[in-house]
N, C-alpha and C positions, 0 to 999 in steps of 0.2 A: 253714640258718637263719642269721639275720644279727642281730645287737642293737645297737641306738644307744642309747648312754647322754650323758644331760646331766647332767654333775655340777654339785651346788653351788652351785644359782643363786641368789642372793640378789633380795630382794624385800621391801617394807614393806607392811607389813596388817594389817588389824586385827580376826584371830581370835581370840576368847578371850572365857572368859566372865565374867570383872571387868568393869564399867561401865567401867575404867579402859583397858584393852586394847581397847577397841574406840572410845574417843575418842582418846586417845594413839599405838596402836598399839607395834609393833614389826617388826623383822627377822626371817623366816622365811626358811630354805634348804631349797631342792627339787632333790629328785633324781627324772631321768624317765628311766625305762629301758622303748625299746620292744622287742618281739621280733616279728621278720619271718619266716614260714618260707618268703618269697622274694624279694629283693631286687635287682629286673633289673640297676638302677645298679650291683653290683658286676662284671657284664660288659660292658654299653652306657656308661659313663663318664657317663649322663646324667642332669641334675637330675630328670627326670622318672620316672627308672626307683629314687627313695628318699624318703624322708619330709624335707618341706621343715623343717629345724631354726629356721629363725627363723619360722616360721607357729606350731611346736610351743613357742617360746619365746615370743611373743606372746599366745596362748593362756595357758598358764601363768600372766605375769606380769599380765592383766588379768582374770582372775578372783581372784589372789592378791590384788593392789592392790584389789581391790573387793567382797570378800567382807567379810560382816559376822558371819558365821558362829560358833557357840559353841566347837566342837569342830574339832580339827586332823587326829581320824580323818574327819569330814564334808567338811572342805577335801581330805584328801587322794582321798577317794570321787569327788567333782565331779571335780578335775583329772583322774582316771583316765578317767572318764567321756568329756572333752572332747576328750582326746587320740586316743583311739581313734576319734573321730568322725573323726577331721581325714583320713585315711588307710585306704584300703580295705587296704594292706600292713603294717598294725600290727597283727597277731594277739593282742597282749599286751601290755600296759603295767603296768609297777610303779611307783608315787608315791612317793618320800620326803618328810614333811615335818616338817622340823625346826624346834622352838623354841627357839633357846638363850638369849633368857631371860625363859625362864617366868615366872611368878611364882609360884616353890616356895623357900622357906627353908632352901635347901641350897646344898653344892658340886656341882655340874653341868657336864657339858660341855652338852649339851644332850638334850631330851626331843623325841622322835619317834615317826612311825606310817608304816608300811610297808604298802601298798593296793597289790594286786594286782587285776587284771580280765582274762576275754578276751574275742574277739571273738565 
């Protein structure tokens, strides 16, 4: 088994269910972790034998940028969803998606949901 992970990737959109968050918007960080339970590319050295990271990064950031969506558990469901599409060798995908800042009246590093799927 093999696991590629993207950490961290920053992205503006406008999830959330304030009138205000979804004209305004803000900053959301995604974490995409796939699990392979077989990854030719790590013996053939070739693009073909692993999951294309910037197809899986494009994906991501334009459903992130273009989601109007209320809830950040929904945003992270769909990414799960698209990603696993992308790839017949992604058995498993985990979404993070982080708001860090919310609109909650407190000290925070940031608010998030963890979405798992398989194939």
């Amino acid at each position: 088994m093999a696991i590629i992970r993207m950490k961290e990737m920053e992205f503006y959109g406008y999830t959330g269910c304030l009138p205000e968050e979804k004209v305004n918007g803000q900053t959301f960080v995604i974490t995409c972790e796939m699990n392979c339970d077989s990854l030719p590319g790590c013996e053939t050295d070739e693009l073909e034998g692993t999951v294309n990271y910037a197809e899986v990064y494009e994906v991501i950031k334009a459903e992130v940028e273009s989601s109007h969506c209320n809830l950040i558990e929904y945003l992270a469901n769909n990414l799960a969803k698209k990603v696993l599409a992308i790839s017949d060798l992604i058995t498993e995908v985990k979404i993070i998606v982080s708001k860090p800042q919310a609109p909650i009246d407190g000290k925070f590093k940031t608010m998030e949901v963890e979405v798992t799927l398989h194939a």
